[in-house]
C-alpha positions as CSV (number, residue, x, y, z in Angstrom):
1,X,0.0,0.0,0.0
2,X,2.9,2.6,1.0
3,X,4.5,1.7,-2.4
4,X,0.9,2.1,-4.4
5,X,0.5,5.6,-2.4
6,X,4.1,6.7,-3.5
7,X,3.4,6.0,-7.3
8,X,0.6,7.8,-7.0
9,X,2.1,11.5,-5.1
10,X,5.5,10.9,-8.0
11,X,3.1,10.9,-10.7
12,X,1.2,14.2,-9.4
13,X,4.5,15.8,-9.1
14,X,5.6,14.8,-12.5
15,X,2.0,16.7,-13.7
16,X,3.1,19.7,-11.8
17,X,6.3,19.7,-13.4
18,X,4.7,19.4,-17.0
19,X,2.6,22.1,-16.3
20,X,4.9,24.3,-14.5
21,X,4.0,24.9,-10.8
22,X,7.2,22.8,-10.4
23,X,10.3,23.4,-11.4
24,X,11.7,21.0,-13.7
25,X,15.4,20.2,-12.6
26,X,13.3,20.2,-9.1
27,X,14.1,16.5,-7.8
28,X,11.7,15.5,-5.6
29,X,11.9,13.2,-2.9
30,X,9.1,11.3,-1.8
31,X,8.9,10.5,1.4
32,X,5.3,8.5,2.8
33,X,4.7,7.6,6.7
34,X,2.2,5.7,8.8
35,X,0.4,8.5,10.8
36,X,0.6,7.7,14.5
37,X,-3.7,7.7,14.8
38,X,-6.2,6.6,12.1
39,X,-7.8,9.9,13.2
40,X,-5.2,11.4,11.1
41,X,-5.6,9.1,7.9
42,X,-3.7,5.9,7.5
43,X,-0.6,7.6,5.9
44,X,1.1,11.4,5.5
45,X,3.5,12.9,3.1
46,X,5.4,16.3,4.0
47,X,6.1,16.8,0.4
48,X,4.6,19.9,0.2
49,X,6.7,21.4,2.8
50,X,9.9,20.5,1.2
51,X,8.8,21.7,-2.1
52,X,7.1,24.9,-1.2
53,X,10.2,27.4,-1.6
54,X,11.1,25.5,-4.8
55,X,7.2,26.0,-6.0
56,X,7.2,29.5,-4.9
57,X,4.0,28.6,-3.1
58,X,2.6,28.3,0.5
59,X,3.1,24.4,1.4
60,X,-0.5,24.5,1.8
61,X,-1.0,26.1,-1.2
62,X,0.9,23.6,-2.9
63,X,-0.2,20.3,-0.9
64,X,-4.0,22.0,-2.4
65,X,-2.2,21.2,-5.9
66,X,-0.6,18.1,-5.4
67,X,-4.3,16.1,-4.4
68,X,-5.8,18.2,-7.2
69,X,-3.5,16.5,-9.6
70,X,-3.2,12.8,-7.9
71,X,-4.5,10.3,-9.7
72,X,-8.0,8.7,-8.6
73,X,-7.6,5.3,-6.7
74,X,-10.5,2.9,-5.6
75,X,-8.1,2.3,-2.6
76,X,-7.9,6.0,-1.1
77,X,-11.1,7.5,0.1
78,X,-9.8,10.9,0.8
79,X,-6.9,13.2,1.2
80,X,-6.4,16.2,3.6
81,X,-4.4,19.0,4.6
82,X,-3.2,19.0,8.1
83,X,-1.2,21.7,9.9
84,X,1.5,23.5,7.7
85,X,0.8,21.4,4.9
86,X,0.3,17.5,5.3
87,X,-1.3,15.7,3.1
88,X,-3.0,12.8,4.8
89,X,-4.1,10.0,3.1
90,X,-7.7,8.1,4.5
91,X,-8.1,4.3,3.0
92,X,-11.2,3.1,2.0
93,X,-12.3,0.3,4.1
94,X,-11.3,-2.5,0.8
95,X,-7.8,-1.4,1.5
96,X,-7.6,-2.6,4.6
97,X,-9.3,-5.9,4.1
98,X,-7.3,-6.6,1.1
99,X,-4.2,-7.0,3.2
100,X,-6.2,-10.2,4.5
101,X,-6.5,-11.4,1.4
102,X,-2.5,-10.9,0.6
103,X,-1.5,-12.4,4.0
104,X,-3.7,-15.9,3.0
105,X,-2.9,-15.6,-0.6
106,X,0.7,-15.1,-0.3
107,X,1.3,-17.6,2.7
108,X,5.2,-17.7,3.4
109,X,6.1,-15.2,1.1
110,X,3.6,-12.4,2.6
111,X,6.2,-9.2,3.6
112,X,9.0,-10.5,1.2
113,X,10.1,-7.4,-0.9
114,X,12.1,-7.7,-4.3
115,X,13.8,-4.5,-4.5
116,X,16.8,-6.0,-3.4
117,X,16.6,-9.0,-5.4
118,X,19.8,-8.1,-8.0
119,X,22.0,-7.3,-5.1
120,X,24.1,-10.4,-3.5
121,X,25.1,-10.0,-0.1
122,X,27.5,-12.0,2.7
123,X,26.9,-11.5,6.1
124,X,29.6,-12.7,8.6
125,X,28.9,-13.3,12.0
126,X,29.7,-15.0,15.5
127,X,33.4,-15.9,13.9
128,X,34.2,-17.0,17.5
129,X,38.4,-17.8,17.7
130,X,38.2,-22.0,17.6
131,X,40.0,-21.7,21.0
132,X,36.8,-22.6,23.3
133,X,33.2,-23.0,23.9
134,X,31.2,-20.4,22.8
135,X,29.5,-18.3,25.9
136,X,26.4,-15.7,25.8
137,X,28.6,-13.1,24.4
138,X,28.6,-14.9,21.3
139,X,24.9,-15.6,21.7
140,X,24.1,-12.2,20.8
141,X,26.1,-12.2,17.6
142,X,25.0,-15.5,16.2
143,X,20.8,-14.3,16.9
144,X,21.6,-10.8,15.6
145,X,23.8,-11.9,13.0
146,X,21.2,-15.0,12.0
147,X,17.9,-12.9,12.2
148,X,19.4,-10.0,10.0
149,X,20.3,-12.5,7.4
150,X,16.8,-14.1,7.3
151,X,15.2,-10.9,7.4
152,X,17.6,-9.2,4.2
153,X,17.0,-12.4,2.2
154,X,13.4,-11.5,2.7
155,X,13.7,-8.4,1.8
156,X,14.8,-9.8,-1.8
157,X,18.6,-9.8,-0.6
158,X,20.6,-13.1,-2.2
159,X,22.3,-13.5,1.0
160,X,25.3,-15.8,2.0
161,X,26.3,-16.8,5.9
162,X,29.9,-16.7,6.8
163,X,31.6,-17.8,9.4
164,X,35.3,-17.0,9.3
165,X,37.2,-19.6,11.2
166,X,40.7,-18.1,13.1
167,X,42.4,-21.3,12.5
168,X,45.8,-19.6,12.3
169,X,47.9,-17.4,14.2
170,X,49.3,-17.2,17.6
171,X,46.1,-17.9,19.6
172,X,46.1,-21.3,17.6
173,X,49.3,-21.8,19.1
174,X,48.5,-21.1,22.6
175,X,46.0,-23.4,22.5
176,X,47.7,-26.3,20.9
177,X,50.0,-25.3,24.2
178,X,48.1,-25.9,26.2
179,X,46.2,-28.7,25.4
180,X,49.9,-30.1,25.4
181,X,50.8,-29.0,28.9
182,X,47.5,-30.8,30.0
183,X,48.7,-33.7,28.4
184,X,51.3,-33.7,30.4
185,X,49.5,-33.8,33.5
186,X,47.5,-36.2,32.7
187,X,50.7,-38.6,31.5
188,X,51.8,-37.5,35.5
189,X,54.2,-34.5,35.0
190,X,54.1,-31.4,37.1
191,X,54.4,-28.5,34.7
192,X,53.6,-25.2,35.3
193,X,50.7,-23.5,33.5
194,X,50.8,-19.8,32.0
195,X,48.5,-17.3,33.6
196,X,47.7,-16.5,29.9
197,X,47.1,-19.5,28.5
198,X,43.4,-21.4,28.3
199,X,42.8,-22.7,31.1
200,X,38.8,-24.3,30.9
201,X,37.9,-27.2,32.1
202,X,37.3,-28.4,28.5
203,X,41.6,-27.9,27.8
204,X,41.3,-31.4,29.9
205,X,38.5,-33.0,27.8
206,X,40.6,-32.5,24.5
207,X,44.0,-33.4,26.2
208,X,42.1,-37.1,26.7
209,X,41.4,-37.6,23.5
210,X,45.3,-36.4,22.6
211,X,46.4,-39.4,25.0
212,X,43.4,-41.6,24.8
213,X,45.1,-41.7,20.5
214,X,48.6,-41.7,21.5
215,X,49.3,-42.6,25.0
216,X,52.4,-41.3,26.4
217,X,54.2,-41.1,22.8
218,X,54.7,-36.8,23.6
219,X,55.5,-37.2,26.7
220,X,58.2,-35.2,28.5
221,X,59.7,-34.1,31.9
222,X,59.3,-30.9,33.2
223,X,62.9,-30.0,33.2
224,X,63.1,-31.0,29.4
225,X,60.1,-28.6,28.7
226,X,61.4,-25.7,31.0
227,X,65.0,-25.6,29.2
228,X,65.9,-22.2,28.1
229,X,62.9,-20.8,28.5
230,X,63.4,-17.1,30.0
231,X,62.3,-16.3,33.1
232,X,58.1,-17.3,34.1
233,X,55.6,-14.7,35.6
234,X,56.2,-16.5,39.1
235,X,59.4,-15.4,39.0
236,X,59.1,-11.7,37.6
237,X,59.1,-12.7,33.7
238,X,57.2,-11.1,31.3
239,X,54.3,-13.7,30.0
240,X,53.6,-13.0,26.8
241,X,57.6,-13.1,26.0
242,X,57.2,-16.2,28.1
243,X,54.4,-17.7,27.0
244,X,55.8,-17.3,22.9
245,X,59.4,-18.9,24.1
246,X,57.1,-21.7,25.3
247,X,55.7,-22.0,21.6
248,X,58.8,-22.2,20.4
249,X,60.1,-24.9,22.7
250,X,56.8,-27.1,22.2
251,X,57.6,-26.8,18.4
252,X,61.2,-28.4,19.0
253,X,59.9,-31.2,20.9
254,X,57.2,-32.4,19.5
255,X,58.4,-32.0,15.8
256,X,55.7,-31.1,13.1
257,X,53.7,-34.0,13.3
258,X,53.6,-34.3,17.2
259,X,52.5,-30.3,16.9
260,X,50.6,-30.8,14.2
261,X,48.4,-33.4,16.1
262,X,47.7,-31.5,19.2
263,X,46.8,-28.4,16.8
264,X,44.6,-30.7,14.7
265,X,43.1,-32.3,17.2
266,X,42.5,-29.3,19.5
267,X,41.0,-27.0,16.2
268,X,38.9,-29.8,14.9
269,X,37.1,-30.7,18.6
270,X,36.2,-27.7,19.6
271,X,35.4,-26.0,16.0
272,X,32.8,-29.5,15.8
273,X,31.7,-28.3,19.4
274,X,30.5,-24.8,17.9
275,X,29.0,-26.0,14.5
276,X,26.9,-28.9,16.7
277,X,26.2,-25.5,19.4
278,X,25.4,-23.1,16.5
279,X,23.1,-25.7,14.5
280,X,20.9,-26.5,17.9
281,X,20.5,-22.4,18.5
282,X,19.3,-23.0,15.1
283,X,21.7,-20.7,13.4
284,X,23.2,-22.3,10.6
285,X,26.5,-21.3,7.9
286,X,26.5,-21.1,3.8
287,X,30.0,-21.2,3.8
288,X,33.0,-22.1,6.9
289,X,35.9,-19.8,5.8
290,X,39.2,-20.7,6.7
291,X,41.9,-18.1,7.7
292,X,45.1,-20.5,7.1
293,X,43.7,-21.5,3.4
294,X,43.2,-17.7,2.9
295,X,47.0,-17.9,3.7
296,X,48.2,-20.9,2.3
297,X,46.3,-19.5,-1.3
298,X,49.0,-16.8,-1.9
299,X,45.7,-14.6,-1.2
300,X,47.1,-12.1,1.6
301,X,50.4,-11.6,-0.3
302,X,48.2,-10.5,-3.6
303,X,46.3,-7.8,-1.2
304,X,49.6,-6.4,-0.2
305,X,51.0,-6.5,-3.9
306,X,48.2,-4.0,-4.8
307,X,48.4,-2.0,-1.8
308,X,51.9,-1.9,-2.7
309,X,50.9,-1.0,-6.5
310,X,48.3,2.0,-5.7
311,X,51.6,3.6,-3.7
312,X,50.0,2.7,-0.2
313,X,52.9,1.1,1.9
314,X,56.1,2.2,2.6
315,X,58.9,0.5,5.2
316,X,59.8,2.0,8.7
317,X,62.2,0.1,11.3
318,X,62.4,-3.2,8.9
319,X,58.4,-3.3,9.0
320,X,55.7,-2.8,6.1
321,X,53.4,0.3,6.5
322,X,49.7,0.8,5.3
323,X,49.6,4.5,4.5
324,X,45.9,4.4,6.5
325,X,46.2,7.5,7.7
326,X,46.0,9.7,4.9
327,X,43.2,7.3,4.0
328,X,41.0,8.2,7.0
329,X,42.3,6.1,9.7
330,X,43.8,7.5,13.0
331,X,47.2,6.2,13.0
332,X,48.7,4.0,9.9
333,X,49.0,-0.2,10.6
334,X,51.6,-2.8,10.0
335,X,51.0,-5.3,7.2
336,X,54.0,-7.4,7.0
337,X,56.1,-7.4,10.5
338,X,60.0,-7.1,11.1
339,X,60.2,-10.7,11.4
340,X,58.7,-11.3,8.1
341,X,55.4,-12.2,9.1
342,X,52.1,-11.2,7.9
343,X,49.7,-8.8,10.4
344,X,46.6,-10.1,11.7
345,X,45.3,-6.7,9.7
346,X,47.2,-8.1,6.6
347,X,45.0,-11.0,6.5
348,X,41.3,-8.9,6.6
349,X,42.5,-7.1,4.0
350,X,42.4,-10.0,1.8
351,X,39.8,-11.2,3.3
352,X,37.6,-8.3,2.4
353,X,39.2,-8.9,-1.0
354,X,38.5,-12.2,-1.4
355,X,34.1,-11.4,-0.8
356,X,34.1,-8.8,-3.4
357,X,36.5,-11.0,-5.9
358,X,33.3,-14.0,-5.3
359,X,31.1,-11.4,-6.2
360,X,29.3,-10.2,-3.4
361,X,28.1,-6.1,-3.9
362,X,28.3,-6.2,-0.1
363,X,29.7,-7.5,2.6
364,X,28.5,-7.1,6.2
365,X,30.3,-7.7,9.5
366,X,28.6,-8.2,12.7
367,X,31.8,-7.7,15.4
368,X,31.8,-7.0,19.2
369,X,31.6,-3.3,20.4
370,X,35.6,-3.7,21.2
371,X,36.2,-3.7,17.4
372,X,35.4,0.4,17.3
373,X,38.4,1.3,15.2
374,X,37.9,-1.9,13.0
375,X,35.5,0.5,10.3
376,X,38.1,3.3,9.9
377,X,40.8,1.2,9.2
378,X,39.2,-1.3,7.0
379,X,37.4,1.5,4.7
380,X,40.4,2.7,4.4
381,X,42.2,-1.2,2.9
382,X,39.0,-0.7,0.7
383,X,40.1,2.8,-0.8
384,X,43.6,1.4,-0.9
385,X,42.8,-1.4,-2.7
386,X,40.8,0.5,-5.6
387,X,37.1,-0.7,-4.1
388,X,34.3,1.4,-3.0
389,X,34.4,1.3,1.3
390,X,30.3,1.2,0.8
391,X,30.3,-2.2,-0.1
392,X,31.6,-2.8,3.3
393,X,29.4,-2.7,6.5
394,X,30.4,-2.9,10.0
395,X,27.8,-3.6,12.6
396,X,28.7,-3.3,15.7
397,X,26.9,-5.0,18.8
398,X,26.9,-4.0,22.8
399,X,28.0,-6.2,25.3
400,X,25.2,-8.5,26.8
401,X,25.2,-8.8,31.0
402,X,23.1,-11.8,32.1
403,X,20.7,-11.0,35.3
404,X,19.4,-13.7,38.0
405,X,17.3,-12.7,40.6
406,X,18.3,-9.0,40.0
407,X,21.9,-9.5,40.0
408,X,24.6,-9.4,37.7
409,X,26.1,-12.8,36.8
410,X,30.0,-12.2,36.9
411,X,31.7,-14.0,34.1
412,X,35.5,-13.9,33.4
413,X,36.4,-15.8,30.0
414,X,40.0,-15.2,31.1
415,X,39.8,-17.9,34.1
416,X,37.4,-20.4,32.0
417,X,34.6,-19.1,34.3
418,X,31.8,-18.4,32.0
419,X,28.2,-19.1,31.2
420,X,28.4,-21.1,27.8
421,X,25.4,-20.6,24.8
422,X,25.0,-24.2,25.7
423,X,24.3,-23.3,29.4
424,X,22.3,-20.3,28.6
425,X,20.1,-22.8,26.0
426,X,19.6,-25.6,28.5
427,X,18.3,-23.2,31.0
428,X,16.0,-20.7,29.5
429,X,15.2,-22.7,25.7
430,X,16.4,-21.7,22.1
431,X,13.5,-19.5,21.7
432,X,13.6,-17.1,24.8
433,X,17.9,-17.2,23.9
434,X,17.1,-16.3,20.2
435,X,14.5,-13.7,21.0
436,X,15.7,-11.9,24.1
437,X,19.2,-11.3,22.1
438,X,17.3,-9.8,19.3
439,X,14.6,-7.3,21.7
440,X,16.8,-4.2,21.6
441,X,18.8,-2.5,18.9
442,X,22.5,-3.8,18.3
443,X,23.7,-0.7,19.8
444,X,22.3,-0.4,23.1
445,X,24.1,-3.1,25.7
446,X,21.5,-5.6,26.2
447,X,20.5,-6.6,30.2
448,X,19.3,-10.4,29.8
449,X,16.9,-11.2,32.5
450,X,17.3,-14.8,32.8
451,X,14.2,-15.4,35.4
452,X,11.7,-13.1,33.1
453,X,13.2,-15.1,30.1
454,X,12.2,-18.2,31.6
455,X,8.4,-17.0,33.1
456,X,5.1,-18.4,31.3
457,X,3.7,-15.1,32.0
458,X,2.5,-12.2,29.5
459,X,5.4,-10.4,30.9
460,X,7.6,-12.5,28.9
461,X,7.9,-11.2,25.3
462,X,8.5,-14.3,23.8
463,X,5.6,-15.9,25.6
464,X,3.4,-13.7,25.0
465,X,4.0,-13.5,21.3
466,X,4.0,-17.5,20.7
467,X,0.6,-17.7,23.2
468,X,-0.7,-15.3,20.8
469,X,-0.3,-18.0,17.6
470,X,-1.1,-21.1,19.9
471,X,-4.7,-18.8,20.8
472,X,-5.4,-18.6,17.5
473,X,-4.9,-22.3,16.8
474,X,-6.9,-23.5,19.1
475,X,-9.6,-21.4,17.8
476,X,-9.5,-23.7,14.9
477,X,-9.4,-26.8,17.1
478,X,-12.5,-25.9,19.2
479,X,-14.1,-25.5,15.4
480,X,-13.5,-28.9,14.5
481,X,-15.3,-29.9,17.4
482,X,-18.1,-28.2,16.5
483,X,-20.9,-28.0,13.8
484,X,-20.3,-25.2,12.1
485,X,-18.4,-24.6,8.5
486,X,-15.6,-23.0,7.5
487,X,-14.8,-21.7,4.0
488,X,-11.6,-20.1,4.2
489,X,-11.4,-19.8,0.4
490,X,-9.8,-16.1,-0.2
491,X,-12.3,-14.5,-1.8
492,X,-15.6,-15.2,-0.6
493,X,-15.4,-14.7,2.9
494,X,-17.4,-11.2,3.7
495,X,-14.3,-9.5,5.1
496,X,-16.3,-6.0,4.6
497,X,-18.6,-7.5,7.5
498,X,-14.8,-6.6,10.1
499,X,-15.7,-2.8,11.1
500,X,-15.0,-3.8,14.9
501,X,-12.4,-1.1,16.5
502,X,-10.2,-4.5,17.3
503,X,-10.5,-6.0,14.1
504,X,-9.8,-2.7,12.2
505,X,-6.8,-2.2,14.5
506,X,-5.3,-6.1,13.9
507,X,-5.8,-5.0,10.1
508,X,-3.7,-1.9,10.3
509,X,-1.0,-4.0,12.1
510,X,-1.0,-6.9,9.7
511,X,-0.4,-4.7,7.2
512,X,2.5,-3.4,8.4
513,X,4.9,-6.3,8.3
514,X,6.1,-5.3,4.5
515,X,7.1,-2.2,5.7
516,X,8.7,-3.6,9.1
517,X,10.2,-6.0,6.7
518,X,12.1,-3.0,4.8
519,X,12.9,-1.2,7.5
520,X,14.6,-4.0,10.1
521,X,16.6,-4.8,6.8
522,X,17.4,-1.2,5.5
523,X,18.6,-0.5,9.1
524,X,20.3,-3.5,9.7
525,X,17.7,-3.8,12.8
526,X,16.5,-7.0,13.6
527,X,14.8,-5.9,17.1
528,X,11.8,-3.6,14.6
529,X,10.8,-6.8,14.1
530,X,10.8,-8.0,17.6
531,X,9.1,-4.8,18.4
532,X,6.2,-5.5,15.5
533,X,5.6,-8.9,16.5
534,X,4.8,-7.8,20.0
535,X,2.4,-5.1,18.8
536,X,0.5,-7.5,16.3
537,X,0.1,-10.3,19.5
538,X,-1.3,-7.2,21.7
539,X,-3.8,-6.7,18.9
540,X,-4.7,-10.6,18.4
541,X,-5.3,-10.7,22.4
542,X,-7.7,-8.1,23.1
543,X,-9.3,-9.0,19.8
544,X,-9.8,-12.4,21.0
545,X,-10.6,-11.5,24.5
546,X,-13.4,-8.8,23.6
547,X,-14.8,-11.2,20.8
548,X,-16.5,-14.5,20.3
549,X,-14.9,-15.9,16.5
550,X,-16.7,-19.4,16.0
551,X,-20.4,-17.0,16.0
552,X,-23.8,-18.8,14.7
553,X,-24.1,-16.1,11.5
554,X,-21.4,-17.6,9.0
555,X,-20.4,-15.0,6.6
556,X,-19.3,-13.0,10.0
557,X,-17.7,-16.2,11.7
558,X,-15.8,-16.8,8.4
559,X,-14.7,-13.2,8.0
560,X,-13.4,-13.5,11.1
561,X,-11.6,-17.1,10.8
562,X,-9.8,-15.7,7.9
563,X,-8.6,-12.3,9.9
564,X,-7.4,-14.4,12.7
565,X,-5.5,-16.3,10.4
566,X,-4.0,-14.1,8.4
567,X,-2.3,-13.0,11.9
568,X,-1.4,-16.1,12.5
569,X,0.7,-16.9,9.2
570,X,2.5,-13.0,9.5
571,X,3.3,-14.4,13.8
572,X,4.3,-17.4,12.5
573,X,6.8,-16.0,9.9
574,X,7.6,-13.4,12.0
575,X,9.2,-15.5,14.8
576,X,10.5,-17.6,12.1
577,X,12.7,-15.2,10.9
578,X,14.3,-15.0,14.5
579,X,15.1,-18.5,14.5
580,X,11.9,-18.8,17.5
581,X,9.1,-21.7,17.0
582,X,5.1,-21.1,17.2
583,X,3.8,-23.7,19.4
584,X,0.3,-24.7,18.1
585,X,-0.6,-25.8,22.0
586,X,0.9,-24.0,25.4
């Protein structure tokens, strides 16, 4: 309907131009909104305000020419002048009722939009480092990062999920460290353990398997480890310098196959771990990218070449610059290292590289609040490289802070003391997790009320939303059990018999969800579409407490059957898109 009402306000502006009252290199914007009250029509346009200097009229004046000049539809019953010159637009009652008709008709695909349809877009998200579990910080980025994807592909988007895997690098390392160390204690050697390493109880579990394989094949004594290694943080070392001699000395006495099989082995468990966590959230991947065949492909080098090319790098204290700076960045960043070694920075680049060279117009990135200064530098690699910085998009999301019985639950990933997704699943359900994450915008920190997450109460959005769909279905159960008949053909039910206040109001919301559609994907907001789903189940409750649907007079029972169900179908696919089921019974 907003699209019908916007073709019909460009093509009076186009008259206006033809005749003059407009200006012709006048480009004119037009902009439609709901109204906030019916009493006020169902939409507004301001366009007469904008255009008045340009006309040379009074926005009134003007507004009087645009409806003069707007094509007749059997949809609009009047238009109006409000204030200093909207133009509201009243529906005829058809209009309304229609949108019942599209909700049945269209099933499934009712609020999917095809302007985006051409464009191809990857969305990466969650991207956890394989060195652990995941916990509820990652919760929020896998149930933002899946619902936006589900809501831009229906929003015409051909979208791809990413999940870039950090299987290289020195946190690899540490971890295949430390799974070693563990090892060790298991095979009965005392060793001491860095402060800094990863210290979980789930280090143990892999260490097992490691000698459960191998037995005591890697074994070796705590004086053989310890040699030459500088001093340890017990005894006023530093523990990073400590912790990367310890690398080192692992790599000399296990060999490459030893280390390879304690870095295989710890990648592979725990990277298995968060595909079988991911898939039971219901959050699922088009395509696992792997950092170290991004390296092994020659595909990091080639970013740098053409850095290198466009006169971006230069060399300063044996290390390789990215000019970022003059490129909008604060400060400029290291690509290739004094040692030889490519950046962790080195390696987005290509990265970034490689989604536009597989043809993707855009690429999003859902990342933690702590990657602030990630946009600024990596618009800048874009400009570098010779690619336009809007085909990238960095979301950012706030921290979430878990709540039980009003206080903060302290978590430290650091020590292995945290509340896993798994945890969080297992104690509130997949649909509360998915759905609380998603209730406020990315960038507002999100407080996670564990005990309101877990109520059966109409406090509890989720609840309350799903008890909304199950209502409905048992509407349709307690007809079965009855006499009456039910023609739900679209069509012929007398749908102009719904002039109830309730039953126009659940219209006006159902016919929304388009527009929310458009919106939570044109702003990257998944939570418009929490928001909407929790209007549309206030509507569908005091509809269904202030009337009786199964009624003796047909035409009105079926009218009513078919309203009612075309709310149903827009809940259903509504919670869908959020990864959250509709129970049929609660």
């Amino acid at each position: 309907m907003k699209e019908h009402l916007e073709e019909l306000l460009a093509q009076s502006l186009l008259h206006l131009q033809r005749d003059g009252v407009l200006p012709a290199s006048a480009e004119p914007s037009v902009q439609i909104e709901r109204t906030k009250s019916p009493e006020h029509g169902e939409f507004a346009s301001n366009v007469a305000m904008v255009l008045a200097k340009a006309a040379g009229k009074s926005p009134r004046e003007l507004a009087q020419a645009i409806i003069d000049r707007m094509p007749r539809s059997r949809q609009v019953d009047r238009l109006e002048i409000a204030g200093p010159g909207f133009i509201n637009f009243y529906l005829q009652r058809c209009a309304l009722t229609g949108v019942i008709r599209d909700a049945l008709r269209q099933g499934e695909d009712y609020g999917n939009r095809l302007q985006g349809a051409r464009n191809r877009v990857t969305v990466e998200f969650v991207s956890a480092n394989p060195t652990g579990p995941l916990h509820v910080g990652h919760g929020r980025g896998a149930a933002y990062g899946a619902s936006l994807a589900s809501i831009l592909a229906a929003a015409g988007y051909r979208v791809q999920r990413e999940y870039y895997v950090n299987d290289n690098g020195r946190q690899m390392d540490i971890l295949a460290v430390c799974v070693w160390l563990r090892y060790l204690e298991l095979c009965g050697e005392s060793i001491g353990f860095p402060d800094n390493g990863y210290r979980g109880d789930y280090i143990y579990d892999i260490a097992r398997l490691v000698r459960e394989e191998h037995g005591d094949r890697w074994r070796f004594t705590r004086s053989e480890v310890e040699h030459g290694l500088p001093l340890s943080p017990d005894k006023g070392g530093d523990g990073e310098v400590y912790l990367d001699a310890l690398i080192q000395r692992t790599r000399v006495l296990l060999h490459p196959d030893g280390y390879r099989v304690f870095f295989d082995v710890a990648l592979n468990t725990i990277l298995a771990d968060i595909k079988e966590d991911l898939a039971e959230f219901r959050v699922h991947f088009d395509m696992w990218f792997s950092e170290l065949e991004l390296e092994e492909s020659g595909a990091v080098q080639r970013a740098i070449e053409r850095l290198r090319r466009n006169g971006h790098l230069y060399v300063k204290d044996g290390a390789t610059w990215f000019r970022a700076s003059a490129l909008g960045d604060e400060k400029d960043r290291v690509v290739i290292r004094e040692n030889g070694r490519t950046t962790y920075f080195a390696s987005d680049i290509a990265y970034f590289l490689n989604k536009l060279e597989r043809g993707f117009d855009r690429a999003i990135y859902v990342l933690g609040a702590d990657h602030h200064g990630y946009m600024a530098r990596m618009r800048a690699a874009a400009i570098g490289l010779g690619e336009d910085p809007d085909k990238l998009e960095i979301v950012l999301l706030q921290f979430a802070v878990l709540f039980r019985f009003g206080e903060k639950v302290q978590m430290s990933t650091r020590s292995g003391q945290f509340i896993t997704l798994r945890e969080l699943r297992d104690e509130v359900s997949t649909d509360a997790a998915r759905f609380f994450y998603v209730m406020r915008s990315h960038d507002q920190h999100l407080d996670f009320d564990l005990d309101l997450a877990k109520s059966r109460s109409s406090d509890n959005p989720v609840y309350y939303i799903q008890y909304a769909h199950a209502r409905i279905c048992s509407v349709f159960r307690n007809l079965e059990q009855t006499d009456q008949r039910h023609n739900p053909a679209i069509g012929e039910a007398a749908l102009d018999l719904l002039t109830e206040e309730h039953e126009m109001a659940l219209m006006r919301t159902i016919s929304r969800f388009p527009e929310c559609i458009d919106a939570a994907a044109r702003m990257y907001s998944p939570h418009l579409l929490a928001h909407y789903l929790h209007a549309l189940a206030t509507d569908l409750h005091a509809y269904y407490n202030a009337h009786q649907f199964l009624v003796p007079e047909e035409n009105l029972r079926n009218a009513r059957l078919n309203l009612v169900l075309a709310a149903r179908n827009v809940i259903r696919k509504g919670l869908g898109l959020h990864g959250v089921s509709a129970p049929e019974e609660m």
